[in-house]
N, C-alpha and C positions, 0 to 999 in steps of 0.2 A: 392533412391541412395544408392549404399553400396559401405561399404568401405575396404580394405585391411588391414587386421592383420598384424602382424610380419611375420609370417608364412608365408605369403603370399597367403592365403588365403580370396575368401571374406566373410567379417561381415555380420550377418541378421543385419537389419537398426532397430534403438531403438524408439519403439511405443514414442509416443507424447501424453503428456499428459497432461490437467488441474490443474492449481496451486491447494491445496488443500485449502479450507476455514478453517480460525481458528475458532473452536468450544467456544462459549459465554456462558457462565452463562448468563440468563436468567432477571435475577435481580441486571445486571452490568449497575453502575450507573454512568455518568460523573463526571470526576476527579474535573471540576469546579463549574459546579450548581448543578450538583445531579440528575440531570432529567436523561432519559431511554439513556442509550451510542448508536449511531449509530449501525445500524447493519455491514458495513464494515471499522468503526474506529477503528483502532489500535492503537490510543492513547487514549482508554478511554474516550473518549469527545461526546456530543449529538451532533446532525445534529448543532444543532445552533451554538454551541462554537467552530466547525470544521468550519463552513465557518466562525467566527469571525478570525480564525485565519488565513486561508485562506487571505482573504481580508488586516489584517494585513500586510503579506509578501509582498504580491505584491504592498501596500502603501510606507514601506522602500526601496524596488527596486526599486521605480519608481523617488522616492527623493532621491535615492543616485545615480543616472543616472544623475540626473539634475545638484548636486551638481560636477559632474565631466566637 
């Protein structure tokens, strides 16, 4: 699909692209026990402490549904 400039001319259509991955240090350790951080945690945190918190969230949502 393309689209119409000002000019009124039409635009080449803008390639689509792939989010880029954030680059790790290698030796990046979770912020809570220390063990190896997930490879696509962005908060610093291992596989484990990611779904502890995970699983948290969805515990408060599901009691403050109830409590309504």
């Amino acid at each position: 699909m393309t689209r119409k400039n000002k000019s009124g001319k039409l635009a080449e259509p803008q390639p689509v692209t792939a989010p880029k991955r954030l680059k790790r240090n290698r030796n990046a350790r979770c912020v809570v026990c220390g063990s190896e951080v997930a490879q696509f945690s962005a908060e610093d945190l291992c596989w484990v402490c990611r779904r502890l918190k995970i699983s948290a969230w969805r515990e408060t949502d599901s009691q403050s549904a109830m409590q309504e």
